[in-house]
N, CA, C and O atoms as a GROMACS GRO file, in nm:
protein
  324
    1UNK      N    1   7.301  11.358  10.660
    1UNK     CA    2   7.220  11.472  10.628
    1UNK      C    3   7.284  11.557  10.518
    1UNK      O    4   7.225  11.629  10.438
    2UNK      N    5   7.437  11.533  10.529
    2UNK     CA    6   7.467  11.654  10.439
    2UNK      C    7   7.522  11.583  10.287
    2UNK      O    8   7.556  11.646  10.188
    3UNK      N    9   7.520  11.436  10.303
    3UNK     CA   10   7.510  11.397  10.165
    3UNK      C   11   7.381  11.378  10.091
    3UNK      O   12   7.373  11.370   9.968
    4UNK      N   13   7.266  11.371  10.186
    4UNK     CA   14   7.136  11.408  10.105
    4UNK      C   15   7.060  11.542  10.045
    4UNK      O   16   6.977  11.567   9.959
    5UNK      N   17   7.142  11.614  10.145
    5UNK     CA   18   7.116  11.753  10.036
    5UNK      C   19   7.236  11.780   9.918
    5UNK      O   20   7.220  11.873   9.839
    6UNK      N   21   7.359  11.692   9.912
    6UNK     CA   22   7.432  11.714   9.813
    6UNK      C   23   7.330  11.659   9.730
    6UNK      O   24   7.257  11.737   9.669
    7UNK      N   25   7.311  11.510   9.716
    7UNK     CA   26   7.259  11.455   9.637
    7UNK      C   27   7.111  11.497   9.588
    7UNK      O   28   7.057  11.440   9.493
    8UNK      N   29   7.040  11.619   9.673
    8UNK     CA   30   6.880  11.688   9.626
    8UNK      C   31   6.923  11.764   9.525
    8UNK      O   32   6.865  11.776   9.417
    9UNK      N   33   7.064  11.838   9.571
    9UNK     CA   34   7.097  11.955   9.500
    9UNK      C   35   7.157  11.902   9.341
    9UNK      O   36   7.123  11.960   9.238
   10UNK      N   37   7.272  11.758   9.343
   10UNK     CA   38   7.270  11.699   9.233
   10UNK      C   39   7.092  11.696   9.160
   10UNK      O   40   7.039  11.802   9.126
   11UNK      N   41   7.055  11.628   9.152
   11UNK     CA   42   6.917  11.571   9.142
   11UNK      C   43   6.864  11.714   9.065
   11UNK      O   44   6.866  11.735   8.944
   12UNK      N   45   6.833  11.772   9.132
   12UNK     CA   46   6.794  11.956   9.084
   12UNK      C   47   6.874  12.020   9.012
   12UNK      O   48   6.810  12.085   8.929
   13UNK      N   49   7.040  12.042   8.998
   13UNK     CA   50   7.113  12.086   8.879
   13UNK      C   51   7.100  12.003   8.804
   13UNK      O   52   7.138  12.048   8.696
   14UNK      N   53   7.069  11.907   8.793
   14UNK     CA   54   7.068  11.779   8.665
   14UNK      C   55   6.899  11.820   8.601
   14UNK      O   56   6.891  11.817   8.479
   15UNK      N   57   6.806  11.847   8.655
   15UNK     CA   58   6.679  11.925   8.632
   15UNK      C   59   6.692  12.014   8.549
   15UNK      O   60   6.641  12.022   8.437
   16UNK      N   61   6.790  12.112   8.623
   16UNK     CA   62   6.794  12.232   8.532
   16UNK      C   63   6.893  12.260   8.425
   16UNK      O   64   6.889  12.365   8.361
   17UNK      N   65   6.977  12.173   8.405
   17UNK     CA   66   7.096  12.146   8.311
   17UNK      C   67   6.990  12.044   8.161
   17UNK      O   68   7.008  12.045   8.040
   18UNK      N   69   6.915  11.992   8.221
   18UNK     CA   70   6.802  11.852   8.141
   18UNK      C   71   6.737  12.018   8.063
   18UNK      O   72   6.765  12.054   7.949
   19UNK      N   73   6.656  12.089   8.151
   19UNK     CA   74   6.548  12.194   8.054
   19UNK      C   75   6.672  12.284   8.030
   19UNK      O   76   6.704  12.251   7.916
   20UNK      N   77   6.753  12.368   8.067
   20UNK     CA   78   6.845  12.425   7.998
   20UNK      C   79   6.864  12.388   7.812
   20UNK      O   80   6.858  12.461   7.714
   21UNK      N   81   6.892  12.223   7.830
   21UNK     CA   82   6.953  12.191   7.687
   21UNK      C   83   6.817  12.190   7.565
   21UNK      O   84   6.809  12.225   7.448
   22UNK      N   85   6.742  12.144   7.642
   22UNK     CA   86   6.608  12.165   7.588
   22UNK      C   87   6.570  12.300   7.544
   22UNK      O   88   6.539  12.337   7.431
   23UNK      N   89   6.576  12.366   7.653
   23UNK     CA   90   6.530  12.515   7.585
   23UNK      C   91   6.658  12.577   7.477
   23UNK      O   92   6.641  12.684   7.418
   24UNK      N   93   6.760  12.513   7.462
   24UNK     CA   94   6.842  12.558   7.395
   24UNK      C   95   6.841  12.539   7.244
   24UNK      O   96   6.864  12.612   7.147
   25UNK      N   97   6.787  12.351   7.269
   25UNK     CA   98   6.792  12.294   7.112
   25UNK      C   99   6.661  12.353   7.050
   25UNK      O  100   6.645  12.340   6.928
   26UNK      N  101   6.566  12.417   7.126
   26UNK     CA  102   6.407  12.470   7.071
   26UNK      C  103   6.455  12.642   7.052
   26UNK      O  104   6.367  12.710   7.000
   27UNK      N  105   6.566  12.706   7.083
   27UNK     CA  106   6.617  12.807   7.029
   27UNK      C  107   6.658  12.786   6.888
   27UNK      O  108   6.624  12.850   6.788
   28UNK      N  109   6.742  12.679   6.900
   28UNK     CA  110   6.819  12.707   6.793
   28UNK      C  111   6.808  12.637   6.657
   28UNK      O  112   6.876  12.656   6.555
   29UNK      N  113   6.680  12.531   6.685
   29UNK     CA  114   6.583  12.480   6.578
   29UNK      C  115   6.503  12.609   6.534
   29UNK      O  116   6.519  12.638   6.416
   30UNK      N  117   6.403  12.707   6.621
   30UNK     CA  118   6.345  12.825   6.587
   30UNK      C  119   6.434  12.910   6.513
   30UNK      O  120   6.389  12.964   6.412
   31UNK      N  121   6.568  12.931   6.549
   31UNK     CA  122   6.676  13.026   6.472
   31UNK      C  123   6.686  12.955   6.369
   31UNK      O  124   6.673  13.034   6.275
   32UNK      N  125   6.706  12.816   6.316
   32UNK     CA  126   6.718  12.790   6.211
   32UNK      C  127   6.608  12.788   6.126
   32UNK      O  128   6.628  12.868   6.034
   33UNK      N  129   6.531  12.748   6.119
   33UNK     CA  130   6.380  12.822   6.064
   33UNK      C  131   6.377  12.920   6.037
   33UNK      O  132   6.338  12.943   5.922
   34UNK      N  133   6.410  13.015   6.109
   34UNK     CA  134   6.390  13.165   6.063
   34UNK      C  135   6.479  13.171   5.977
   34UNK      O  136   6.423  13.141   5.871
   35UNK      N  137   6.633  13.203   5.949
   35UNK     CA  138   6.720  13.190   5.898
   35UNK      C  139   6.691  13.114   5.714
   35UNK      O  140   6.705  13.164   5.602
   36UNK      N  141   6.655  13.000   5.754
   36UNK     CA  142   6.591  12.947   5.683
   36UNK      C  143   6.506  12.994   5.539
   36UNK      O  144   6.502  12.969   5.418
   37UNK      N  145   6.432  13.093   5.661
   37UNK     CA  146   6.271  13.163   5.567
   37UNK      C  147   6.360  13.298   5.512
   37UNK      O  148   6.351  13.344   5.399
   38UNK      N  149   6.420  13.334   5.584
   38UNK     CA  150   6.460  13.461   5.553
   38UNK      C  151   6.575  13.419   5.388
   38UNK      O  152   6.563  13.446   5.269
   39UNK      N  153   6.669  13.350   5.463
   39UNK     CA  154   6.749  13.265   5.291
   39UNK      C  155   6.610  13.240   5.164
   39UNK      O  156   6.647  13.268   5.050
   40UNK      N  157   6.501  13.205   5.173
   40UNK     CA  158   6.474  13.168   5.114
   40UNK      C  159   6.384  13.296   5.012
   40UNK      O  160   6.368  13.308   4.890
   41UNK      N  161   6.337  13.384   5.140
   41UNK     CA  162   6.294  13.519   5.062
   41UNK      C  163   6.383  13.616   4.997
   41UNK      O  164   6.347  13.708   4.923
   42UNK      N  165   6.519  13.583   5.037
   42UNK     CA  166   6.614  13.694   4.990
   42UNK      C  167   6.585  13.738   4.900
   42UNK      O  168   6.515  13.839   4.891
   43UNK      N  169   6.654  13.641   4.763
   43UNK     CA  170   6.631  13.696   4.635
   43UNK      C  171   6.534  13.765   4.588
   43UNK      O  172   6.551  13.861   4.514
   44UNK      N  173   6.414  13.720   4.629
   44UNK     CA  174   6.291  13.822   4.590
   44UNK      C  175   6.327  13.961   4.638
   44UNK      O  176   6.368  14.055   4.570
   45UNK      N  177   6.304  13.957   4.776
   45UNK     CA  178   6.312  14.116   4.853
   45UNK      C  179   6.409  14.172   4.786
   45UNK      O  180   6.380  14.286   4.749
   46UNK      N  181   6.523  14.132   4.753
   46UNK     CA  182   6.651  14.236   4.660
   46UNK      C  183   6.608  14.256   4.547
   46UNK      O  184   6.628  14.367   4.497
   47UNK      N  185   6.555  14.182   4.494
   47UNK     CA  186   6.481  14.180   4.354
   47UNK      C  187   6.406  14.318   4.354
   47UNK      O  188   6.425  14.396   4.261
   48UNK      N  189   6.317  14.349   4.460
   48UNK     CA  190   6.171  14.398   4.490
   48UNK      C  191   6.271  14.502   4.535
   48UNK      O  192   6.224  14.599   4.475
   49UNK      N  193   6.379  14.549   4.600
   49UNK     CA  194   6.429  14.652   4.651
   49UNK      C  195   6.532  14.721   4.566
   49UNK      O  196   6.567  14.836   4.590
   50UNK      N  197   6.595  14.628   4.435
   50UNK     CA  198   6.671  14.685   4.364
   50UNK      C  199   6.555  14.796   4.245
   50UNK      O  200   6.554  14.915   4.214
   51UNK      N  201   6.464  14.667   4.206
   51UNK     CA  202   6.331  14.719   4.094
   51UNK      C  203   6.288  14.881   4.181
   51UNK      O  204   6.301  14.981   4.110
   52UNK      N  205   6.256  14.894   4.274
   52UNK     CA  206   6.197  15.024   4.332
   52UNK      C  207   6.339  15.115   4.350
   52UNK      O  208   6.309  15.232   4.379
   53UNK      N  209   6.451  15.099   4.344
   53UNK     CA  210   6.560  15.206   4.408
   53UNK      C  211   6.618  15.226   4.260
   53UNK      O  212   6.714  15.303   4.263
   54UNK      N  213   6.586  15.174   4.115
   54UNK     CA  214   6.676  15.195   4.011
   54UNK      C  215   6.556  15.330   3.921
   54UNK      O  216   6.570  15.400   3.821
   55UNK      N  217   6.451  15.315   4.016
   55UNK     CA  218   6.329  15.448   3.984
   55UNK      C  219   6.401  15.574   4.085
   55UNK      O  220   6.356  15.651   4.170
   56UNK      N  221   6.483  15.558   4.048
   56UNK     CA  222   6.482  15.694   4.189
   56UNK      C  223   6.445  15.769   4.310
   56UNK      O  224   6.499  15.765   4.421
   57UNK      N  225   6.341  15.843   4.268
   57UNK     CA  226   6.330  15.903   4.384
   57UNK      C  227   6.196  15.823   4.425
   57UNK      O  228   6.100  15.878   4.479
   58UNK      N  229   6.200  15.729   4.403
   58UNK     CA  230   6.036  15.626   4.476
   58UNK      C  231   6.064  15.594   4.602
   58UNK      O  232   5.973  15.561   4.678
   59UNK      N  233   6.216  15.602   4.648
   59UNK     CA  234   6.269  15.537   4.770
   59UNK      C  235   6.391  15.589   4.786
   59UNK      O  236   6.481  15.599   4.703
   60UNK      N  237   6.389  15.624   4.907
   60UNK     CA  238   6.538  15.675   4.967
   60UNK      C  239   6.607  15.600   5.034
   60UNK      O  240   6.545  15.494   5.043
   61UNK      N  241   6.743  15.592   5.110
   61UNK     CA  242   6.832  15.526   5.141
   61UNK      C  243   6.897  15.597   5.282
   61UNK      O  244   6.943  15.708   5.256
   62UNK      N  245   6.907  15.571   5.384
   62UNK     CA  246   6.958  15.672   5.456
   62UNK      C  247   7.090  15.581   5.522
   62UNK      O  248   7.070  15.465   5.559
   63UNK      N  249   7.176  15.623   5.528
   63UNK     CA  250   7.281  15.563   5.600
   63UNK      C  251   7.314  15.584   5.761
   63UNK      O  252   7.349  15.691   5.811
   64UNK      N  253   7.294  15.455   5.832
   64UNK     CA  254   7.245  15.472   5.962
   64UNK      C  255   7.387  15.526   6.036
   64UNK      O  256   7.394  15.605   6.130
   65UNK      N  257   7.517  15.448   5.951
   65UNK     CA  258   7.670  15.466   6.063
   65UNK      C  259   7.743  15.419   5.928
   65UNK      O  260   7.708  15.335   5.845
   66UNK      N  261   7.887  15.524   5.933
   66UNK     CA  262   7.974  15.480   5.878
   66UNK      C  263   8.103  15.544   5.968
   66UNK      O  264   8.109  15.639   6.046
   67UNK      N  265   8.202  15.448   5.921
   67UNK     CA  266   8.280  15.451   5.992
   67UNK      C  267   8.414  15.453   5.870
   67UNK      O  268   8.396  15.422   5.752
   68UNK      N  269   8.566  15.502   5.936
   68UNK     CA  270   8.640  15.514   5.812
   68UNK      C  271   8.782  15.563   5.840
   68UNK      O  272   8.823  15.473   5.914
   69UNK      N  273   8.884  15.650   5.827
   69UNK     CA  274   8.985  15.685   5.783
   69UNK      C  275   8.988  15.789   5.661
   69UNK      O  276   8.948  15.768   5.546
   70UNK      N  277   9.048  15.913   5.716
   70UNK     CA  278   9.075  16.015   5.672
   70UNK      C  279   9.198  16.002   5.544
   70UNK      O  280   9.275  16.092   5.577
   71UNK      N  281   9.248  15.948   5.434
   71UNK     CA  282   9.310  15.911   5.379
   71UNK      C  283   9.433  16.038   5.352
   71UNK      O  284   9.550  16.041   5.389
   72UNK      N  285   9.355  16.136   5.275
   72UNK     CA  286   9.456  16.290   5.262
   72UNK      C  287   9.464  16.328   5.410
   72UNK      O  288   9.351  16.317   5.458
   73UNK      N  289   9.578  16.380   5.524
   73UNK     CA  290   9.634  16.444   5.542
   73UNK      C  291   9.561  16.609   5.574
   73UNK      O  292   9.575  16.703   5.495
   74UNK      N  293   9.483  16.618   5.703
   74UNK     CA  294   9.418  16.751   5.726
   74UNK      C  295   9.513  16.850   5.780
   74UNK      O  296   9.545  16.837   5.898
   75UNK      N  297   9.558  16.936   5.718
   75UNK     CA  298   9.675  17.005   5.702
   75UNK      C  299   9.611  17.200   5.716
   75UNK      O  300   9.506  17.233   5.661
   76UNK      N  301   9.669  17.269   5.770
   76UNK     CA  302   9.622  17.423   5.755
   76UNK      C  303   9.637  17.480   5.643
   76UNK      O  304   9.544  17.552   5.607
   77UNK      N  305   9.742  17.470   5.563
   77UNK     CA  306   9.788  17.482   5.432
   77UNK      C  307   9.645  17.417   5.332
   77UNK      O  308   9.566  17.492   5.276
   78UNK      N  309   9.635  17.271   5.328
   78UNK     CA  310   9.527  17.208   5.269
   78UNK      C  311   9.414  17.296   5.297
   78UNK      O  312   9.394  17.391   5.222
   79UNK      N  313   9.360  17.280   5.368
   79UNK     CA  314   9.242  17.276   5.436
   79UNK      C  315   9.174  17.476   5.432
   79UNK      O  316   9.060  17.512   5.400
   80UNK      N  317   9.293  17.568   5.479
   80UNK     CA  318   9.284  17.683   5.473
   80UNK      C  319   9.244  17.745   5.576
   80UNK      O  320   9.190  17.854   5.565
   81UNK      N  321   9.264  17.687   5.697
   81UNK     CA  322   9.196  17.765   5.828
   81UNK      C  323   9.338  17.818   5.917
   81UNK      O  324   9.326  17.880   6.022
   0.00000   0.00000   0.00000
């Protein structure tokens, strides 16, 4: 009895290990496609985004996060507080 439910339970992880790889290789065929389309539109869209941002004020830019290092030295003397 208890090697036939080993062997149901083999039988059934081998099921789900079988669609696992499947749903994996149909991920990552879809990711490559996209990837794909997107490589292939680049140049235009930069094209199309440099042409509208070298007009100025047609388009703004907002910077979502930067991150960094204080280089000078915040000092009371410097600084004046």
């Amino acid at each position: 009895m208890i090697e036939r439910d080993r062997t149901a339970r083999a039988v059934e992880l081998e099921r789900l290990l079988a669609d696992s790889t499947g749903l994996a290789e149909a991920a990552f065929s879809l990711t490559g496609e996209l990837i794909e389309g997107l490589v292939q539109r680049l140049p235009h869209e930069l094209e199309t985004l440099t042409r509208t941002a070298s007009y100025g004020s047609w388009s703004n830019f907002f910077l979502r996060e930067a991150r960094g290092q204080v280089a000078v030295p915040i000092t009371r003397s410097r600084c004046g507080w």
